[in-house]
N, C-alpha and C positions, 0 to 999 in steps of 0.2 A: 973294623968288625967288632972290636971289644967297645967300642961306644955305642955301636948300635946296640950292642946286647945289653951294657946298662942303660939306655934309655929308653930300648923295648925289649925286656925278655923275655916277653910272651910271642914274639915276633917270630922267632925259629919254629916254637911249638904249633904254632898254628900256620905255618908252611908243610910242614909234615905230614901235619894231620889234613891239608886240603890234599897233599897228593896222594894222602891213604884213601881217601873215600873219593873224589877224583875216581881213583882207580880200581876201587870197588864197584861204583856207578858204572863204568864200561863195563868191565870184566862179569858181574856178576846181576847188575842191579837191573840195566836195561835189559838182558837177554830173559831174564824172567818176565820183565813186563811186558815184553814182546810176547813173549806166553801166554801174559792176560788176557792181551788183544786179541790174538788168537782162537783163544778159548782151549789150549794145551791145558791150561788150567783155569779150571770152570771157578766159574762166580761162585763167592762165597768168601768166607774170612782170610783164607790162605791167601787168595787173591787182593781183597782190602789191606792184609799187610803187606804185601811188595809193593804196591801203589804209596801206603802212606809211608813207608820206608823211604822209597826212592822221593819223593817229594822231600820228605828231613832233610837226605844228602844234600839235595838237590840247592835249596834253601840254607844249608849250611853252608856251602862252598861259595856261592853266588855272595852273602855275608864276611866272609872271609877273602872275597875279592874286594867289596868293595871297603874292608878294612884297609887292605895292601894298597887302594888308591891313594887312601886318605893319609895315608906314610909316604907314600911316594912322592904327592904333593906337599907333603910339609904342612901340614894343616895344623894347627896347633890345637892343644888340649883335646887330642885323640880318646884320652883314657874316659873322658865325660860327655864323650861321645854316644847315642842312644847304640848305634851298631856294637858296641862291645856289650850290651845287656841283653841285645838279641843274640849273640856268641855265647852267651852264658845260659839262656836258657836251651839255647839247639841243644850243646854240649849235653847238658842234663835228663834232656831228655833223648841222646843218643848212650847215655848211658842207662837210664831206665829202657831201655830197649835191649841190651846186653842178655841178658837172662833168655828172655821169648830166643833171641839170634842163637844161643849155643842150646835151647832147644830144637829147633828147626833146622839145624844146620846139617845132618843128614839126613833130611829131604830137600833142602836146596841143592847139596852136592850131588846127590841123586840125577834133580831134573837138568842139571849144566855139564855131566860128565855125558859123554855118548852112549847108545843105546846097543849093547851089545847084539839085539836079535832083528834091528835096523841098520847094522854098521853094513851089512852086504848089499844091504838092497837099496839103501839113499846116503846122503852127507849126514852129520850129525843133526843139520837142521833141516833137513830135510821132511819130506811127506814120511815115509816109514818110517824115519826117529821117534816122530811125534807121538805116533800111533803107536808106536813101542812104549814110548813113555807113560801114554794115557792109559797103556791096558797094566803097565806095571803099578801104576800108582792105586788104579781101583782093587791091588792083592796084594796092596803093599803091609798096612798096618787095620788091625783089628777097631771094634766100634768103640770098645770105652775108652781106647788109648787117644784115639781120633777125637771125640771127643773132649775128652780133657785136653788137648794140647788145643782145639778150634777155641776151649774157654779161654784158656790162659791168650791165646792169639788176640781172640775178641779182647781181652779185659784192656790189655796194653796199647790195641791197635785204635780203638775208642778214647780211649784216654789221650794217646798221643793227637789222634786228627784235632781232638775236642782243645787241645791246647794251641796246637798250629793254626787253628779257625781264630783263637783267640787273639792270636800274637797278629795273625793277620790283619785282624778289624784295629787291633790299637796302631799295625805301619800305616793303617788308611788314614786313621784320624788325626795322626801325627803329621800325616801328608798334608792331610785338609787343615791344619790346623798353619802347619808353614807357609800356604799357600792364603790361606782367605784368615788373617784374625779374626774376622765376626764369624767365624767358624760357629759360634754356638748359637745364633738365630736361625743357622739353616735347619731343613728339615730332618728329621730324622723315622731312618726305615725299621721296620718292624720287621717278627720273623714272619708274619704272613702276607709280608711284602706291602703293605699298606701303609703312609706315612703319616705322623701324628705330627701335628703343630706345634710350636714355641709358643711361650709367655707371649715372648712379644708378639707375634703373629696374632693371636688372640684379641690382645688387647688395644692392636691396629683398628683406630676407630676415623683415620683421616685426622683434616684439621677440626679438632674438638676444641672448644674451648678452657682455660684450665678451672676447673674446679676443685673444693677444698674437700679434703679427705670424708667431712661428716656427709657429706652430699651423697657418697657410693652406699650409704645406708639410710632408708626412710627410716625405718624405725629410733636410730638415736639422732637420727637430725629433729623426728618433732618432738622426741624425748628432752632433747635442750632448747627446740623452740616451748615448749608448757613452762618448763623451768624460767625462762626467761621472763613469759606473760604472769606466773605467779608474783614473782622480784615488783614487775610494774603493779601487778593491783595492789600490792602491797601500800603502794607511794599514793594510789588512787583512793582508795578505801579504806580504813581501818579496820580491822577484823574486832569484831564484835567480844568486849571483855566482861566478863561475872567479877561485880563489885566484892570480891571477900572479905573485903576492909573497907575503910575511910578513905575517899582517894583524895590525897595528897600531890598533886600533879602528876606529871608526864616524865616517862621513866627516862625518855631522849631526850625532852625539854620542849619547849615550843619556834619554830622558828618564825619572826614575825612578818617576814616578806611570801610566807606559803600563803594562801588563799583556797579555803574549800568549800566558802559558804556556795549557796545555790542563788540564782537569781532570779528574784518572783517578776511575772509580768502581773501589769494590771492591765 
């Protein structure tokens, strides 16, 4: 035992913490989202936070099993492992969540304890409970208090899903990535579901033949084909010089094998 804990002593800590929330999700997490479904408790924010609650848990514990796998097997180099950076972000953001939970937390106690004016006439979950609860909740708290507590709900419950969405698309890509390496040719989905093409895709032209870089542009291919025909008339023609002095020969010299006279017919 004392060797496991020095070679993992985060290993207890996160046993505890799966059977806390583990047993928060029964006891507390699912019996309100039953609620949702329901309609015990109507759409709207209140309802977006146990939904995006229970999905953190949910997603936390399932991560912290499949840590305990990778222990169990002997896997080596655990700690650089990408599951403990997704441990790290649940974590933080089960603790950015702390605040809103001990706001809320008596009207969650509220809706999970029994209904005192339904206890005679059904079970706690029963048809009267419900209806107990539904008529308690609409004379429960005032409009500005509601209010502000639906903002601060909203503020955290957005933020939270907004990160879980995020974390989700980077375990997709991670997947796609371990799965297919030319992972980055493939296509890629937009948010209005539409997919945009790759370079390469694009530039999928069949068997082409190879051409040289100047050719993908007319303008500087005839821009160095002029360049070139200038160099040659050069050699052909002499450009025309204003005597300013005595001329004294040729400033390159003469070569005597060139030939430029013209030839007369008769």
């Amino acid at each position: 035992m004392e060797l496991l804990k020095k070679e993992a002593p985060e290993l207890q800590e996160l046993m505890d913490d799966f059977k806390e929330k583990l047993q928060e999700v029964i006891d507390r997490l699912h019996p309100l989202l039953k609620m949702v479904r329901s309609g015990i408790i109507p759409p709207g924010k209140g309802a977006t936070y146990v939904e995006t609650k229970f999905q953190l848990y949910l997603n936390y514990c399932v991560n912290i099993s499949f840590y305990l796998v990778l222990k169990a097997g002997h896997t080596p180099n655990v700690r650089s492992h990408p599951v403990i950076n997704r441990l790290v972000q649940y974590r933080n953001l089960i603790n950015e969540l702390e605040p809103l939970d001990q706001q809320l937390e008596p009207e969650v106690s509220f809706l999970l304890q029994p209904s005192e004016e339904g206890a005679g006439e059904a079970r706690p979950g029963g048809v009267g409970a419900q209806k107990a609860r539904r008529k308690q909740m609409e004379k429960q708290k005032p409009a500005d208090t509601q209010t502000n507590t639906d903002g601060v709900a909203q503020e955290k419950t957005s933020k939270t899903q907004q990160t879980l969405k995020s974390a989700k698309l980077k375990k997709e890509e991670d997947t796609v990535a371990e799965d297919n390496p030319t992972g980055d040719q493939m296509e890629e989905e937009e948010e209005d579901g539409k997919r945009a093409i790759t370079y390469e895709i694009s530039k999928n032209k069949g068997l082409t033949p190879k051409r040289k870089k100047e050719e993908r542009n007319p303008r500087v291919k005839l821009r160095k084909k002029f360049r070139k025909a200038k160099i040659r008339r050069k050699g052909q023609v002499r450009e025309p010089r204003t005597e300013l002095k005595r001329y004294d020969g040729e400033f390159s010299g003469i070569k005597a094998g060139v030939k430029k006279s013209t030839r007369l017919i008769t």
